[in-house]
Predicted model as a PDB file, atoms N, CA, C, CB and O in Angstrom, pLDDT in the B-factor column:
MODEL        1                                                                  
ATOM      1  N   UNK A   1       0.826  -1.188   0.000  1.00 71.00           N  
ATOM      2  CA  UNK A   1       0.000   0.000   0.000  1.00 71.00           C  
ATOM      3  C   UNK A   1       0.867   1.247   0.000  1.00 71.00           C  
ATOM      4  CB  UNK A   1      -0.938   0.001   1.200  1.00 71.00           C  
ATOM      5  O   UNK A   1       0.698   2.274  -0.657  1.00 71.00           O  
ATOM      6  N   UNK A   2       1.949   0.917   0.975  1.00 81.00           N  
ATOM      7  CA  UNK A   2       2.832   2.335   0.880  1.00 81.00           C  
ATOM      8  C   UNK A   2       3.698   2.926  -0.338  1.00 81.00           C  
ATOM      9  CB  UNK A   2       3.838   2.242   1.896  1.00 81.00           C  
ATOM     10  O   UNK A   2       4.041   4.102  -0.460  1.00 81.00           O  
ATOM     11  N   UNK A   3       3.994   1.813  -1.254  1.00 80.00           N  
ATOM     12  CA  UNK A   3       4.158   1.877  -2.744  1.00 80.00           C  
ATOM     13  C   UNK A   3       3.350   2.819  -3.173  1.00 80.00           C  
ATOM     14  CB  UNK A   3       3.886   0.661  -3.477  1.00 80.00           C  
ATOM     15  O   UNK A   3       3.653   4.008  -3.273  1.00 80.00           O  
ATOM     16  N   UNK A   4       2.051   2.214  -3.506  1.00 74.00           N  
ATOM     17  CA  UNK A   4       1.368   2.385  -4.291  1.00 74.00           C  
ATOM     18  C   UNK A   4       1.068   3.775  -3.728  1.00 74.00           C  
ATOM     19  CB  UNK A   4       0.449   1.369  -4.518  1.00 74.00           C  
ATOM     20  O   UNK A   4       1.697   4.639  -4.340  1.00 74.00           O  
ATOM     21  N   UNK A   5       0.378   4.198  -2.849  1.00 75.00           N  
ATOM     22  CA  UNK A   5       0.492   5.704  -2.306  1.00 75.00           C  
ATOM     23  C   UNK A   5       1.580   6.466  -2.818  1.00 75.00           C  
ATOM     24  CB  UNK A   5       0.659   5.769  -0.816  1.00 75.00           C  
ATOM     25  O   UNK A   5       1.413   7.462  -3.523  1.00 75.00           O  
ATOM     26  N   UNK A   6       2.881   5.945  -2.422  1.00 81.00           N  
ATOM     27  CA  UNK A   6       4.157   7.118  -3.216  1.00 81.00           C  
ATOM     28  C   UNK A   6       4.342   7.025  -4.847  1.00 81.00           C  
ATOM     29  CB  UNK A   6       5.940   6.708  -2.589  1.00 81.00           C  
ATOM     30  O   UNK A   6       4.739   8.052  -5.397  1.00 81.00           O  
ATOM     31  N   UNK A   7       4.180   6.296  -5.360  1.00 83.00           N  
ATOM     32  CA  UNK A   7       3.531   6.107  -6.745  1.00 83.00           C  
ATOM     33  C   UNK A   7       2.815   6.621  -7.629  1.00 83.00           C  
ATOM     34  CB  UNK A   7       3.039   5.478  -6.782  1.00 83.00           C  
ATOM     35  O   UNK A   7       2.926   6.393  -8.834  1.00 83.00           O  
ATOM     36  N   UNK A   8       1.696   7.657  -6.906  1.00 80.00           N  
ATOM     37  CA  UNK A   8       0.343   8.549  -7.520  1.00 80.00           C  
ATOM     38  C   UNK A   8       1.087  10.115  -6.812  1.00 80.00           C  
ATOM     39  CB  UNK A   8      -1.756   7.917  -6.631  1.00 80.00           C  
ATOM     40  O   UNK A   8       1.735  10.571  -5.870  1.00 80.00           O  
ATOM     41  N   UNK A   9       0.474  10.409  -7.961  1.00 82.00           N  
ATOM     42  CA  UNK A   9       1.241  12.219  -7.988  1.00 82.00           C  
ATOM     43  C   UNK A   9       0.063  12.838  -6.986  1.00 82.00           C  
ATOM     44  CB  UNK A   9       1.247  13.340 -10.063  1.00 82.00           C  
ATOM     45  O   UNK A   9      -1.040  12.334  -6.773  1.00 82.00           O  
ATOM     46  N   UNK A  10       0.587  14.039  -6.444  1.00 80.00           N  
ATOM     47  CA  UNK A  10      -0.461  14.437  -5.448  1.00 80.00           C  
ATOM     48  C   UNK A  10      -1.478  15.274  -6.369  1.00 80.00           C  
ATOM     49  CB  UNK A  10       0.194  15.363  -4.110  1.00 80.00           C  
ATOM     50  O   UNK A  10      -2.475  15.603  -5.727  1.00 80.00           O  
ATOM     51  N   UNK A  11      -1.484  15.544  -7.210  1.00 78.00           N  
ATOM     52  CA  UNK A  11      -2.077  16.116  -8.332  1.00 78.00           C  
ATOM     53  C   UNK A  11      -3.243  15.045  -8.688  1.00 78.00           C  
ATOM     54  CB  UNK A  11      -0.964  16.382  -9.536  1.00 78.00           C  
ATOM     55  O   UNK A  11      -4.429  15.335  -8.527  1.00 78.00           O  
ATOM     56  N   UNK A  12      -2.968  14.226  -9.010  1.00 74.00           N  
ATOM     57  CA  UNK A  12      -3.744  12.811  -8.887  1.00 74.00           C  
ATOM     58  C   UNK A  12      -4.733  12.258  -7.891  1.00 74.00           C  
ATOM     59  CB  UNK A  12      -2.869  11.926  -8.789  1.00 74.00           C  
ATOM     60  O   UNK A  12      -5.820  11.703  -7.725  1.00 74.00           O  
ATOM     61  N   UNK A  13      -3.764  12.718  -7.394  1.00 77.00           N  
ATOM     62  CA  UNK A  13      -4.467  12.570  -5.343  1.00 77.00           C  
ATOM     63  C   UNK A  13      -5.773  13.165  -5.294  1.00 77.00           C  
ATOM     64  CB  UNK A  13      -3.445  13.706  -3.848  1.00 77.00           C  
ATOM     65  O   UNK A  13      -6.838  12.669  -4.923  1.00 77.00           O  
ATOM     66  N   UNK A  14      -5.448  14.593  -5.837  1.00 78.00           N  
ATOM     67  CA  UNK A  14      -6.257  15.825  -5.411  1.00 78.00           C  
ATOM     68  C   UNK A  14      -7.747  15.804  -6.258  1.00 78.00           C  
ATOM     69  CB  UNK A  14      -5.307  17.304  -5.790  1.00 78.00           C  
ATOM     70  O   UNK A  14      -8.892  15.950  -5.830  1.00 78.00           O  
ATOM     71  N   UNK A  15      -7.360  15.619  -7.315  1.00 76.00           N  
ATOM     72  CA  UNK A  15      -8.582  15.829  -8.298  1.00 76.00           C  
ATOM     73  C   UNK A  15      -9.243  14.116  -8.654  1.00 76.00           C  
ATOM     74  CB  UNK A  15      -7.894  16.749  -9.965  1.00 76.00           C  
ATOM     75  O   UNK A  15     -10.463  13.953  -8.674  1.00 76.00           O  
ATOM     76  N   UNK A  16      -8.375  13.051  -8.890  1.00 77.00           N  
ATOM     77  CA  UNK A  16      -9.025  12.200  -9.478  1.00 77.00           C  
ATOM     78  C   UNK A  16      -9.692  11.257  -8.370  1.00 77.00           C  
ATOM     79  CB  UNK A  16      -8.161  11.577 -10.437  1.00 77.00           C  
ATOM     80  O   UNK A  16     -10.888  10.975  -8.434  1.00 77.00           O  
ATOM     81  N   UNK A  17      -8.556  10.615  -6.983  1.00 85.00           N  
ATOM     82  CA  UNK A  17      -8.833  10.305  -5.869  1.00 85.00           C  
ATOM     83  C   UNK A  17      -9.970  10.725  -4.828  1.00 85.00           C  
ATOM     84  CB  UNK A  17      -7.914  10.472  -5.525  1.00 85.00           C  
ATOM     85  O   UNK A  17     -10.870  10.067  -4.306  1.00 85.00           O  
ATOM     86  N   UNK A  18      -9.727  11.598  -4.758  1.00 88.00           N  
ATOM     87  CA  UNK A  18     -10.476  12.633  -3.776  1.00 88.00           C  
ATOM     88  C   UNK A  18     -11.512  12.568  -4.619  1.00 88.00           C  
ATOM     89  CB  UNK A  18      -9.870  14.217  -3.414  1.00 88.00           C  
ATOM     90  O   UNK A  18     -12.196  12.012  -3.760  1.00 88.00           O  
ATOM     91  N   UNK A  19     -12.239  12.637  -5.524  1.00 89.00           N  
ATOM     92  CA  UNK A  19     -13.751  12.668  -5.877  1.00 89.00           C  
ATOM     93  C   UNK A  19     -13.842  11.387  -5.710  1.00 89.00           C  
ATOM     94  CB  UNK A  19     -14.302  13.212  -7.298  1.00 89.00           C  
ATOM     95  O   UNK A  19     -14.420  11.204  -4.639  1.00 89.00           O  
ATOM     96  N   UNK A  20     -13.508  10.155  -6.328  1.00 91.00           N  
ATOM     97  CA  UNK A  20     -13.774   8.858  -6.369  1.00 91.00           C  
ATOM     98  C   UNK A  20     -13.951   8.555  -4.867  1.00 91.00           C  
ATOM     99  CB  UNK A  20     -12.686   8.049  -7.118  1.00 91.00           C  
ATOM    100  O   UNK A  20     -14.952   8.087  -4.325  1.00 91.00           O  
ATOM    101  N   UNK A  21     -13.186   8.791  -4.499  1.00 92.00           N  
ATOM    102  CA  UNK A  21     -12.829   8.483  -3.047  1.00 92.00           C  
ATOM    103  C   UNK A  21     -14.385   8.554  -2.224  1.00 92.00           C  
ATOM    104  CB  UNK A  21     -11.577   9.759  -2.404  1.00 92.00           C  
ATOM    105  O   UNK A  21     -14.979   7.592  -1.736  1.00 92.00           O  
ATOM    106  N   UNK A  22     -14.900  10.229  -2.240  1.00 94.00           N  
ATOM    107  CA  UNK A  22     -15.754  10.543  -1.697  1.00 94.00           C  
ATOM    108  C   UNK A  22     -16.908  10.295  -2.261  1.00 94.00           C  
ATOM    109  CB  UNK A  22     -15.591  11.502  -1.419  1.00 94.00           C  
ATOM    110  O   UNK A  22     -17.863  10.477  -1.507  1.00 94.00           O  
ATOM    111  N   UNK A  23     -17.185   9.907  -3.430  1.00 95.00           N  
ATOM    112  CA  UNK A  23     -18.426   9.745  -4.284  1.00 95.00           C  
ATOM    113  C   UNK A  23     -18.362   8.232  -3.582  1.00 95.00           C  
ATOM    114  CB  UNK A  23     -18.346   9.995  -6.250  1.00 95.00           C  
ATOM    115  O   UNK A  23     -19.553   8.223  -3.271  1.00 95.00           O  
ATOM    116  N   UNK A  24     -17.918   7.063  -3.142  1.00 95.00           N  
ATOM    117  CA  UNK A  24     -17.577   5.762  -3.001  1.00 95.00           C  
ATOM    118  C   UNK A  24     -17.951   5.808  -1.542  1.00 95.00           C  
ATOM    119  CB  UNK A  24     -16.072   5.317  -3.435  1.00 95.00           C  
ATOM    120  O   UNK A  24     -18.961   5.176  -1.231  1.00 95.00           O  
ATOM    121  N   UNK A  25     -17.186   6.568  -0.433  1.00 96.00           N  
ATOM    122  CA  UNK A  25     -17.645   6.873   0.617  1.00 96.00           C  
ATOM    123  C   UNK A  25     -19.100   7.450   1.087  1.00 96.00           C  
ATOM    124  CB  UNK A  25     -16.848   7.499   0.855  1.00 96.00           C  
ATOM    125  O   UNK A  25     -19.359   7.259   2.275  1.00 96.00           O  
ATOM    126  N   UNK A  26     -19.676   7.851   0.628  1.00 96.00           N  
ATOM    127  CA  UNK A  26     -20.728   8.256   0.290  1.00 96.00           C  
ATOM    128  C   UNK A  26     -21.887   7.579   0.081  1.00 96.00           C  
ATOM    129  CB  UNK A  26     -20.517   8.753  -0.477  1.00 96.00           C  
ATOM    130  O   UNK A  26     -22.939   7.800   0.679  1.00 96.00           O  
ATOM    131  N   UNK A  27     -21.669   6.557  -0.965  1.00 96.00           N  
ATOM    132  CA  UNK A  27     -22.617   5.449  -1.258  1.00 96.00           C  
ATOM    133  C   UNK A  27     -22.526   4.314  -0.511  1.00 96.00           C  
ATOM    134  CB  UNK A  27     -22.529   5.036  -2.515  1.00 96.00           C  
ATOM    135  O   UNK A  27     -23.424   3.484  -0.375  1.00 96.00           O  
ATOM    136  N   UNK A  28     -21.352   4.276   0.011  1.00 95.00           N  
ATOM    137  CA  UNK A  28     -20.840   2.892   1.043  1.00 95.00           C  
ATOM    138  C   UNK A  28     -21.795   3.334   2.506  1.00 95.00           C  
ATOM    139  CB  UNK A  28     -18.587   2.879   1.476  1.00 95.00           C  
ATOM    140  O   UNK A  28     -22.694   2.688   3.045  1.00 95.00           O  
ATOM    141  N   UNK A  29     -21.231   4.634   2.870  1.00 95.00           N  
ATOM    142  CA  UNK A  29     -22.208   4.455   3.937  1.00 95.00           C  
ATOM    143  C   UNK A  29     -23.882   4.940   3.919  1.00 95.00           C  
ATOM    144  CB  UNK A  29     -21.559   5.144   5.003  1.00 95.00           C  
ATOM    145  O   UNK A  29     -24.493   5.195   4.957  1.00 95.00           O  
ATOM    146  N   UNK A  30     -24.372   5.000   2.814  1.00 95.00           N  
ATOM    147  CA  UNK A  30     -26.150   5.478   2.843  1.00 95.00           C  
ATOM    148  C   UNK A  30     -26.361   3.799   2.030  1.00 95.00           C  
ATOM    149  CB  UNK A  30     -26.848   7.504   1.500  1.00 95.00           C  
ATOM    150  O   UNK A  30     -27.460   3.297   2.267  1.00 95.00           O  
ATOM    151  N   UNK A  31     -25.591   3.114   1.301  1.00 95.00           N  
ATOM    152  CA  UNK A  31     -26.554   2.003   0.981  1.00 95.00           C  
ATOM    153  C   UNK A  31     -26.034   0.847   1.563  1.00 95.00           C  
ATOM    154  CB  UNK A  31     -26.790   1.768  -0.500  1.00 95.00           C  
ATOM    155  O   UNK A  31     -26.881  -0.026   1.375  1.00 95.00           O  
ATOM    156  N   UNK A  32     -24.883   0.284   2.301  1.00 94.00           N  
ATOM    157  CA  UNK A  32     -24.460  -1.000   2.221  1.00 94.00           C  
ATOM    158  C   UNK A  32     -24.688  -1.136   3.704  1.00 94.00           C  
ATOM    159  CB  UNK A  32     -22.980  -1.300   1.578  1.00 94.00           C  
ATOM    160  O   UNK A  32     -23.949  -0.328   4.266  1.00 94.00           O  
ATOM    161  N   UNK A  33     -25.283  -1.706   4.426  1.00 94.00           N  
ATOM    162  CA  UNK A  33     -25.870  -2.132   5.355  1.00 94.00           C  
ATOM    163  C   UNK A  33     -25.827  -3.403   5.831  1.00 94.00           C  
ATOM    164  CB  UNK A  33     -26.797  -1.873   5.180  1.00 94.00           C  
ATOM    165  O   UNK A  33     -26.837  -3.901   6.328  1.00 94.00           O  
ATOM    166  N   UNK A  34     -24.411  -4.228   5.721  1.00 94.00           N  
ATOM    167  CA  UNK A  34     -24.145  -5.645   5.688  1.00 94.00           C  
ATOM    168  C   UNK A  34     -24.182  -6.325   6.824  1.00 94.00           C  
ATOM    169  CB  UNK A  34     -23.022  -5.906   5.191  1.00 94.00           C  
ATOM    170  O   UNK A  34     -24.282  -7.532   7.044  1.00 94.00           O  
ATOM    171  N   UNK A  35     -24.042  -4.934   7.872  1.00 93.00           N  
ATOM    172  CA  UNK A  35     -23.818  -5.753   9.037  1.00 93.00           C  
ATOM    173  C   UNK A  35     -22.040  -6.402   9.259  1.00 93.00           C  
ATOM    174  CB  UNK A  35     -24.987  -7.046   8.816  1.00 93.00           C  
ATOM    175  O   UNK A  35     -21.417  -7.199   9.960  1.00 93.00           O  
ATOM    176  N   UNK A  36     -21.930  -5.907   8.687  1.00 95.00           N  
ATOM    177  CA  UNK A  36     -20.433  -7.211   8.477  1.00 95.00           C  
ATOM    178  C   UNK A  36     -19.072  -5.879   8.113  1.00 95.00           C  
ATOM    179  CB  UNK A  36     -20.759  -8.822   6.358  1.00 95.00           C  
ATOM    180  O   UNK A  36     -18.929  -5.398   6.988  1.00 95.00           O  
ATOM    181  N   UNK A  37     -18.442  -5.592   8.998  1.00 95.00           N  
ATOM    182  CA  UNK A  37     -17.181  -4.561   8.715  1.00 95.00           C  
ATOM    183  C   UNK A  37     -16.719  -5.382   7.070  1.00 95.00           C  
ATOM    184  CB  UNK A  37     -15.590  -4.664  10.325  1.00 95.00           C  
ATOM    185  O   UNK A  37     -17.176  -4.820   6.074  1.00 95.00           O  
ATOM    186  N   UNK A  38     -16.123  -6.254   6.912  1.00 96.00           N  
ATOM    187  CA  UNK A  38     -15.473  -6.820   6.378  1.00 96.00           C  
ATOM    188  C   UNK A  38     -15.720  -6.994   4.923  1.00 96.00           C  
ATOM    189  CB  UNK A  38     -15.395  -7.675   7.008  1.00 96.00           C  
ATOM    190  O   UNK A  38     -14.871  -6.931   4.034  1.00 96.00           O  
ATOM    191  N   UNK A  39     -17.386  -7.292   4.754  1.00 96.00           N  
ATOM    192  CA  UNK A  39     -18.095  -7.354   3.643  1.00 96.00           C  
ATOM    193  C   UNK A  39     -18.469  -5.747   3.218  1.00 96.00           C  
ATOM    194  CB  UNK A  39     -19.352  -8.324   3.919  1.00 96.00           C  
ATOM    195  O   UNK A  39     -18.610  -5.488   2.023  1.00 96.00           O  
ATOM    196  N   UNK A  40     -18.656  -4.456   4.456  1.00 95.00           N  
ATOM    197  CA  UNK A  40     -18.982  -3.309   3.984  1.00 95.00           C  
ATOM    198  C   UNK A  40     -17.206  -3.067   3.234  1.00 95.00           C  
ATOM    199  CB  UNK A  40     -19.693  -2.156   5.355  1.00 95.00           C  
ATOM    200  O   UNK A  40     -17.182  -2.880   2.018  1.00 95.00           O  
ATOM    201  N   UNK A  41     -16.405  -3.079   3.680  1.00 95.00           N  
ATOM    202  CA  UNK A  41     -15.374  -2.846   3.464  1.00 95.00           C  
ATOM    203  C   UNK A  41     -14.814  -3.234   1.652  1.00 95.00           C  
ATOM    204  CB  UNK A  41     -14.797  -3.524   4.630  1.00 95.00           C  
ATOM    205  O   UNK A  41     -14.459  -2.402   0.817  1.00 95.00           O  
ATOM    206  N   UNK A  42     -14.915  -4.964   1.459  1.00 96.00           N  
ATOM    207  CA  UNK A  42     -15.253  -4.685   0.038  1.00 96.00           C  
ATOM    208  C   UNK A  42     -16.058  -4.245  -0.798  1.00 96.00           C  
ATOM    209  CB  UNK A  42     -15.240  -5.267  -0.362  1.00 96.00           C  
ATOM    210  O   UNK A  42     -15.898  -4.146  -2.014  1.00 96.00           O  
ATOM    211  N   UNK A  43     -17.386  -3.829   0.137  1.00 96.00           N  
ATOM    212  CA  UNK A  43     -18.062  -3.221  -1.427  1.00 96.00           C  
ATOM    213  C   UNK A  43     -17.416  -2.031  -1.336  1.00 96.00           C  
ATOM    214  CB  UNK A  43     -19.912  -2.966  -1.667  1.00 96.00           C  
ATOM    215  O   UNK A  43     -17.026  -1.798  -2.480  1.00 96.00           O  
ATOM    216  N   UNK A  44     -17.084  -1.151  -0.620  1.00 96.00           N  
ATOM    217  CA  UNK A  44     -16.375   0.317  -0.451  1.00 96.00           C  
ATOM    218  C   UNK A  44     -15.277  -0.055  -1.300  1.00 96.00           C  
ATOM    219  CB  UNK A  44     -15.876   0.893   1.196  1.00 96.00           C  
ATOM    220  O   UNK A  44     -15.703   0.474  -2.327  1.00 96.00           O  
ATOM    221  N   UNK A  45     -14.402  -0.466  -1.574  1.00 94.00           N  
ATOM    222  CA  UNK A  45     -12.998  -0.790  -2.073  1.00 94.00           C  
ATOM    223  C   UNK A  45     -13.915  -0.735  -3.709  1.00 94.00           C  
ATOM    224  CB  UNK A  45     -12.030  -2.610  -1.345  1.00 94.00           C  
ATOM    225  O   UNK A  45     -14.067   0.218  -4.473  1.00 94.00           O  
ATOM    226  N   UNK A  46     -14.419  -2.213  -3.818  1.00 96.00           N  
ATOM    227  CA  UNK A  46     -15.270  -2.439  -5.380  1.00 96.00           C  
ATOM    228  C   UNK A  46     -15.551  -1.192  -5.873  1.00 96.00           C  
ATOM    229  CB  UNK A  46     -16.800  -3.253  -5.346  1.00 96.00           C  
ATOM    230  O   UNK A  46     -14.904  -0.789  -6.839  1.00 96.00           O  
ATOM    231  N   UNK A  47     -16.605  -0.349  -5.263  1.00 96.00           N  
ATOM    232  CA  UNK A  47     -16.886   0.701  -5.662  1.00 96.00           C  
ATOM    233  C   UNK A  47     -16.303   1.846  -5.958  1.00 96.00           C  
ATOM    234  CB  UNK A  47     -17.445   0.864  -5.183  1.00 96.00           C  
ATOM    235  O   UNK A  47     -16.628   2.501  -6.948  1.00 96.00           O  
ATOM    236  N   UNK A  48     -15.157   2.286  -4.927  1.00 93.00           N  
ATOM    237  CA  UNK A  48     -14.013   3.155  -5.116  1.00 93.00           C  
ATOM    238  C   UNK A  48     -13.301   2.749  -6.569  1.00 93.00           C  
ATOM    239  CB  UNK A  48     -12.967   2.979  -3.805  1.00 93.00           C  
ATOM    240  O   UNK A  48     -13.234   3.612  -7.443  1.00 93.00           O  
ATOM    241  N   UNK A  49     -12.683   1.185  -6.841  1.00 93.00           N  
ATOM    242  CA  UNK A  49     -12.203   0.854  -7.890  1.00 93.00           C  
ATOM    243  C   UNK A  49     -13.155   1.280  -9.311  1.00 93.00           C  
ATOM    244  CB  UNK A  49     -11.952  -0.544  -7.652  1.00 93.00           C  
ATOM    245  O   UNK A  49     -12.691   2.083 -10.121  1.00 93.00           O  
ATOM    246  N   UNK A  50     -14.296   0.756  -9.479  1.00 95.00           N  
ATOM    247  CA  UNK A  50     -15.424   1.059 -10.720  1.00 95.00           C  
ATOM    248  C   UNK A  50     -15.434   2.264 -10.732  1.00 95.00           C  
ATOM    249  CB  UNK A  50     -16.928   0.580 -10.629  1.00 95.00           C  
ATOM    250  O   UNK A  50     -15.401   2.715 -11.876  1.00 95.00           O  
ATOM    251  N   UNK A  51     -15.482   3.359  -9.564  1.00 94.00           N  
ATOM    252  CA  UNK A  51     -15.728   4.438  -9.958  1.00 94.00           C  
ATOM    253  C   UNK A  51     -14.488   5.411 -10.577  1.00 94.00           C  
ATOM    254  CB  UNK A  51     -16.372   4.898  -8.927  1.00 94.00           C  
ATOM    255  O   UNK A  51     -14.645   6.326 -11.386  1.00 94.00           O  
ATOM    256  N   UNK A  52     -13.573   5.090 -10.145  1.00 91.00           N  
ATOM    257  CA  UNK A  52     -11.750   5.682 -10.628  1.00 91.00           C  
ATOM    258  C   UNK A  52     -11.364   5.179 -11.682  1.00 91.00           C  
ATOM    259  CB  UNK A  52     -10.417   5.281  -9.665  1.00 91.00           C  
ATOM    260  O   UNK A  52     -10.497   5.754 -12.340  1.00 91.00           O  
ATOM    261  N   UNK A  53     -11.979   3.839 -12.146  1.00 92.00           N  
ATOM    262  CA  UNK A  53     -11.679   3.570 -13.369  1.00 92.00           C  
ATOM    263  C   UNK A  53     -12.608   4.656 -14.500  1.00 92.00           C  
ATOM    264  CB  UNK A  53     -11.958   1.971 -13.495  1.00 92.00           C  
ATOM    265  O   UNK A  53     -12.150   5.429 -15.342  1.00 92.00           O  
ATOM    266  N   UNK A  54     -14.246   4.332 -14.099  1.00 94.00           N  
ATOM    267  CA  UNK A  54     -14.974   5.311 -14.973  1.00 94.00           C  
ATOM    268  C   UNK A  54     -14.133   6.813 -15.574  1.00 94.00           C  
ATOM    269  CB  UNK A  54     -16.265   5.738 -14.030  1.00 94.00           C  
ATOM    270  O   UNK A  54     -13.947   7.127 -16.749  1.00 94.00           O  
ATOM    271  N   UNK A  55     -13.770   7.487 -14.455  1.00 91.00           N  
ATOM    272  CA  UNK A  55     -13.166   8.367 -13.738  1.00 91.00           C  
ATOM    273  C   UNK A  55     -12.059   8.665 -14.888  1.00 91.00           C  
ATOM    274  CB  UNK A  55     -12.708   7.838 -12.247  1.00 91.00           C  
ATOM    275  O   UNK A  55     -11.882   9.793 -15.347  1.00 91.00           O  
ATOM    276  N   UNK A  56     -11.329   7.503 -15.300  1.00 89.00           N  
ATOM    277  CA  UNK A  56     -10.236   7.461 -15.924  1.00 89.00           C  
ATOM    278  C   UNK A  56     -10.761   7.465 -16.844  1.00 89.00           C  
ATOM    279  CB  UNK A  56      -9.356   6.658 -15.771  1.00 89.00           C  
ATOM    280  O   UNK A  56     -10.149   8.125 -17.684  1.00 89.00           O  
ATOM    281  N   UNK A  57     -11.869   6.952 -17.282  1.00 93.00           N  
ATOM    282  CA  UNK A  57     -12.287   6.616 -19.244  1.00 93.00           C  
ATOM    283  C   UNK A  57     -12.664   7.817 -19.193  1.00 93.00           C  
ATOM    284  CB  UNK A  57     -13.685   5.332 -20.020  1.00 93.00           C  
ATOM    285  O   UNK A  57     -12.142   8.475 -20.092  1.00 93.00           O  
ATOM    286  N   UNK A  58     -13.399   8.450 -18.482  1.00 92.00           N  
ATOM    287  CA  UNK A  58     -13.258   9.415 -18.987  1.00 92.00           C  
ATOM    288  C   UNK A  58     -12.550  10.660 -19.554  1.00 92.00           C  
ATOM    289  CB  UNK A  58     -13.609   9.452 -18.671  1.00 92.00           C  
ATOM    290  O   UNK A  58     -12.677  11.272 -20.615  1.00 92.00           O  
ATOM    291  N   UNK A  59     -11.444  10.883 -18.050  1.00 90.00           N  
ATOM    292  CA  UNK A  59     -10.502  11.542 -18.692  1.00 90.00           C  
ATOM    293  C   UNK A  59      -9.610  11.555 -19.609  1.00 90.00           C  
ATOM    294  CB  UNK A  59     -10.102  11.741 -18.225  1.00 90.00           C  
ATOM    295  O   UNK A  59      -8.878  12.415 -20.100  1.00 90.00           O  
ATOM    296  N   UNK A  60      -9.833  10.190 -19.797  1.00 91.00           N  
ATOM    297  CA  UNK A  60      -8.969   9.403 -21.053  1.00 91.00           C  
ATOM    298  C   UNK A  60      -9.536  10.244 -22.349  1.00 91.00           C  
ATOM    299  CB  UNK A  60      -9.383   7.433 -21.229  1.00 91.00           C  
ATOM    300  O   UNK A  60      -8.953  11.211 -22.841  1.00 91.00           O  
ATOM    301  N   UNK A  61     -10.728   9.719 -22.790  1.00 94.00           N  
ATOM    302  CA  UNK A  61     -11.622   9.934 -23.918  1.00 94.00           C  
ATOM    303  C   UNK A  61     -11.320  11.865 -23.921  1.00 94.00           C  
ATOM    304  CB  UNK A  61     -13.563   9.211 -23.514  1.00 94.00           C  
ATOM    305  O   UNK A  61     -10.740  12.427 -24.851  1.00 94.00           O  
ATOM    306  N   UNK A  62     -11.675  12.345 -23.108  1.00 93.00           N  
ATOM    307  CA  UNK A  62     -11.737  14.152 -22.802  1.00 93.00           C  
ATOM    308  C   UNK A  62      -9.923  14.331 -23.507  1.00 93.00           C  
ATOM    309  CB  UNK A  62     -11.980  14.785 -20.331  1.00 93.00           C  
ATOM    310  O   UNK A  62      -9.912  15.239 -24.337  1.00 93.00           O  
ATOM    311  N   UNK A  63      -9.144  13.965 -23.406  1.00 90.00           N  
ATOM    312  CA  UNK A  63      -7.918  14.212 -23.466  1.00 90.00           C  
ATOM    313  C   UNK A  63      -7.834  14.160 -25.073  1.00 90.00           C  
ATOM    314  CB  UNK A  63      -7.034  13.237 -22.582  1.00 90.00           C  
ATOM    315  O   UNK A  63      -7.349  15.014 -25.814  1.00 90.00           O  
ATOM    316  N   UNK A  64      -8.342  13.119 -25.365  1.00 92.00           N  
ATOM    317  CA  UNK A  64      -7.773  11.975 -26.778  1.00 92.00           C  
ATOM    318  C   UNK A  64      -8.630  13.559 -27.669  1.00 92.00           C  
ATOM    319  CB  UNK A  64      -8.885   9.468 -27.052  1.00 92.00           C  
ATOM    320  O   UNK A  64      -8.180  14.579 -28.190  1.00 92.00           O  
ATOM    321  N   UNK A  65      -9.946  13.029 -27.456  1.00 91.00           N  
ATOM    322  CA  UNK A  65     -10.586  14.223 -28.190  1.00 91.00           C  
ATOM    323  C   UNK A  65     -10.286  15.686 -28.159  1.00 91.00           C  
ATOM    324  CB  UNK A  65     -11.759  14.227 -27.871  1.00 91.00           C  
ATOM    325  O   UNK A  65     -10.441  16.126 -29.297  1.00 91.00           O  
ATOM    326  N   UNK A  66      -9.900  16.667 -27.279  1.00 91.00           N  
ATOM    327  CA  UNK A  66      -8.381  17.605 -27.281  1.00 91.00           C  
ATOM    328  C   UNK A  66      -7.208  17.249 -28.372  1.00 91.00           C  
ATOM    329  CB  UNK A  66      -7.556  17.365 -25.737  1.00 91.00           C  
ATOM    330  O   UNK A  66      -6.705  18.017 -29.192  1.00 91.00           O  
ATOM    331  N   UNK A  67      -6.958  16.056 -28.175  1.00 89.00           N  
ATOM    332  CA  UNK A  67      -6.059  16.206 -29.114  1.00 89.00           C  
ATOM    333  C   UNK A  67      -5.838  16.220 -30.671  1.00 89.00           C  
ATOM    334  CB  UNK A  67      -5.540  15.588 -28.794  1.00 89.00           C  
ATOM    335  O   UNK A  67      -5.073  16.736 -31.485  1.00 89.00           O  
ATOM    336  N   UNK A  68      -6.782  15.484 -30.647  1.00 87.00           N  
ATOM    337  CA  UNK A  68      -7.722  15.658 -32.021  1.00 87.00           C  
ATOM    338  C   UNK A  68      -8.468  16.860 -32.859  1.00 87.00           C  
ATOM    339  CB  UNK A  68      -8.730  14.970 -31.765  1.00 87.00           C  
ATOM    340  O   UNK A  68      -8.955  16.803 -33.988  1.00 87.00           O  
ATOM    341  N   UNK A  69      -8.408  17.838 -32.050  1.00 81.00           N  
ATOM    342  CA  UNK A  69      -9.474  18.967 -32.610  1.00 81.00           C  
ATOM    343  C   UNK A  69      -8.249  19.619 -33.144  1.00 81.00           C  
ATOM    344  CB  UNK A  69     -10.602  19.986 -31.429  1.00 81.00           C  
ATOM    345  O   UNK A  69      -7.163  19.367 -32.622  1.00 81.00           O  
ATOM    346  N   UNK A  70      -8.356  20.532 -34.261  1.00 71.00           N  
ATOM    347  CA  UNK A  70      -7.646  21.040 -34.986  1.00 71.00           C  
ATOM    348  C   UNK A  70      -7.696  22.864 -34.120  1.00 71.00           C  
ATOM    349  CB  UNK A  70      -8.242  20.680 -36.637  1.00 71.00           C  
ATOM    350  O   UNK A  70      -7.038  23.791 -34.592  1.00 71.00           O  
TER     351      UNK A  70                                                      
ENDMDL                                                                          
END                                                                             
């Protein structure tokens, strides 16, 4: 984990993390109700992951198309 933390630019941190992060936190605690630390814990993780990836296609696609426009 401590890798991977020094690994991501704080720039990264700030804008792409930090929304995912909190959009994930957010839904973890108003819908997942498992009863179970362990089981709330992966859907929080699952969800953080799906949503940072989205996160990424998008900025992906936003970039590509920038580069493309004349």
């Amino acid at each position: 984990m401590y890798t991977l933390i020094r690994s991501i630019t704080t720039r990264s941190i700030a804008f792409q993390q930090l929304l995912s992060f909190a959009i994930s936190f957010g839904i973890a605690e108003y819908f997942y109700k498992f009863r179970s630390f362990a089981l709330e814990t992966v859907a929080f993780l699952a969800t953080w992951f799906v949503l940072d990836f989205a996160f990424d296609l998008v900025i992906r696609r936003v970039r590509a198309a920038r580069a493309t426009q004349p």
